[in-house]
Structures are given as structure tokens and as C-alpha cells.
N, C-alpha and C positions, 0 to 999 in steps of 0.2 A: 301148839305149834309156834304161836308168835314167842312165846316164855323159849322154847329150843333157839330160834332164830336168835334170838336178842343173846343167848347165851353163847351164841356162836359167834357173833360178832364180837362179844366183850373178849373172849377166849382171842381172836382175832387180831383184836387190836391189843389185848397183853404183849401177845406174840411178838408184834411189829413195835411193840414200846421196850421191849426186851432187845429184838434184835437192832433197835433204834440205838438202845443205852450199851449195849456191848461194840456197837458200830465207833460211838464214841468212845470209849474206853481204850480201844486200841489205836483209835486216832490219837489219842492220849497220850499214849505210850509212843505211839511214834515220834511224836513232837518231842516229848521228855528226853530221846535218845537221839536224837537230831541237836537236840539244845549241848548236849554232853558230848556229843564229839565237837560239836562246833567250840565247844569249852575248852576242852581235851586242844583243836589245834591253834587255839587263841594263845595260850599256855605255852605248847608249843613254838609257837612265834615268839611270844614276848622272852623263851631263854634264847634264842637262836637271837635276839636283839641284842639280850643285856650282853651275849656270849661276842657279839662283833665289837660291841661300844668299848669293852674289857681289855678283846685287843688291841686296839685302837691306841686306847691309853697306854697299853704297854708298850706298844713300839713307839710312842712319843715320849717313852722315857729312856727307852737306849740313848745310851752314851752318857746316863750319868749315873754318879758314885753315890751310893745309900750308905749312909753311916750305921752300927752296927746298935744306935742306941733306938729308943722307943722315945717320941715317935719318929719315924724314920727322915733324917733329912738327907735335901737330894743337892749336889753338886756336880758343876759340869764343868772343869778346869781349862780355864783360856788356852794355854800350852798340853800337848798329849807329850806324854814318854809312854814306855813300853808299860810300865808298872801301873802307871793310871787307867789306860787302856785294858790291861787284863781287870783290875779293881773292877770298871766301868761293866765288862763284858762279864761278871763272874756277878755284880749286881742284878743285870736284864736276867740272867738264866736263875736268880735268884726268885725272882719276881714272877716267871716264867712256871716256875714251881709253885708256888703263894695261890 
């Protein structure tokens, strides 16, 4: 009788070390998938950043003239005419596209 008992309890306690270790496993996994979205909107953030800094810098280069050579240099002419002006404005929407 005591040999049943004792084997009952081992049985017992397998049991609860089993549903102990699956208890954590899924804790496991919970964490794992909490960590990956929180990734996912970290990610998220940091393009929606680079994507505002980007514009930023482009509309602080409207109004000036990009030359057509490599690397691109940028001029903003003291005096406007019509011609410089469209140059100027057909630059930004060049950039705009880039």
C-alpha cells in the first residue's frame, strides 16, 4: 500500500512538473510575441521618423537650382527671373521623386 501511495504521488507530482513546464512555455511564447510586435512597432516608428526628417530636408531645399552633374550642387540665385524659378521648381519636384 505505502509502494501505491508513493507512486501516486510521484505520478502526482510529474503531473504538476509537466503542467508547471508547459505553463511556462506558453509564458514563453507569449513574451516572444509581445517582444516582436513591440519590434514590429519600434520599426515602424523609426521609418515614420526617418520619413518626416526626409521631408523636412526637402522643403528646406525648395528654391534652389541642382546642377545636372554628380555630385549634385545646389544654388539659390540672389535675383529670380521666370527661368530660374521654373529651373528652381522643376529641381524640388525632381528631389520630390528621388
Amino acid at each position: 500500500m505505502e509502494k501505491e501511495a508513493i507512486q501516486q504521488q510521484q505520478v502526482s507530482v510529474r503531473a504538476l512538473k509537466d503542467e508547471k513546464r508547459q505553463s511556462l512555455a506558453k509564458s514563453k511564447e507569449d513574451l516572444i510575441q509581445k517582444k516582436d510586435n513591440l519590434a514590429r512597432k519600434l520599426l515602424d516608428l523609426e521609418n515614420t521618423l526617418l520619413e518626416t526628417r526626409f521631408k523636412k530636408y526637402i522643403s528646406q531645399l525648395d528654391g534652389f537650382i541642382h546642377t545636372k552633374t554628380l555630385p549634385k550642387l545646389l544654388w539659390r540665385p540672389a535675383e529670380s527671373s521666370d527661368v530660374l524659378t521654373k529651373l528652381a521648381s522643376e529641381s524640388t519636384e525632381q528631389l520630390k521623386v528621388q
